[in-house]
C-alpha positions, 0 to 999 in steps of 0.5 A: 745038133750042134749050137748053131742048128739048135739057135736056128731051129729056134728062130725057125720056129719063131718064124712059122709062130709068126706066121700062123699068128699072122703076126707081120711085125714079128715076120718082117724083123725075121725077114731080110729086105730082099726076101722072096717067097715063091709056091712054083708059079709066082715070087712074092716080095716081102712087101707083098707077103705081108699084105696078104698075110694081113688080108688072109689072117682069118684063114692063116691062124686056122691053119697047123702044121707039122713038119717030116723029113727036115735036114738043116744043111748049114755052111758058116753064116748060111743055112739051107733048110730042106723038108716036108709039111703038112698043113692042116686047115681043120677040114683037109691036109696039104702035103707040101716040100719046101727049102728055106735059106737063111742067113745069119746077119749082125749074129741073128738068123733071117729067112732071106728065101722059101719055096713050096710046092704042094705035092 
């Protein structure tokens, strides 16, 4: 793994730390302005990502996730990050794919774009 993959893979793990914490403050700072969130049916904005991470935190921070068949595919000051994960709610796994692009801004790494879709 080369320099660049290692940092990204730092801040990808910051990202879903985040996340799982349902912590918004950190999630926005690692975020671009424009990010879009979609699960195959609908995009949600940035704004309202954040809003529904706030609303559904008690949920959120129950949940573990583990990850398989990750490929980071970078090129120059984009990345595309493509893979499975399972997430865990204590009771039931869902297996999801997802693909991620990051973009690297001012030399820090931002998610401007992540789909999922449950399998």
């Amino acid at each position: 793994m080369n320099t660049v993959s290692a940092n990204l893979v730092i801040v990808r793990n910051e990202w879903y730390n985040a996340f799982y914490y349902a912590d918004t403050e950190q999630l926005a700072y690692l975020q671009t302005e424009w990010f879009l969130s979609t699960n195959g049916q609908k995009f949600l904005t940035k704004e309202i990502q954040l809003k529904r991470i706030l609303e559904n935190k008690e949920n959120i921070v129950k949940l573990k996730r583990s990850e398989s068949d990750l490929q980071i595919r970078e090129f120059k000051n984009i990345a595309c990050v493509t893979g499975r994960a399972a997430i865990h709610d204590g009771d039931n796994i869902t297996q999801t794919n997802f693909i991620e692009n990051w973009i690297k801004i001012n030399g820090k790494w931002k998610i401007q774009f992540i789909s999922f879709e449950s399998e």
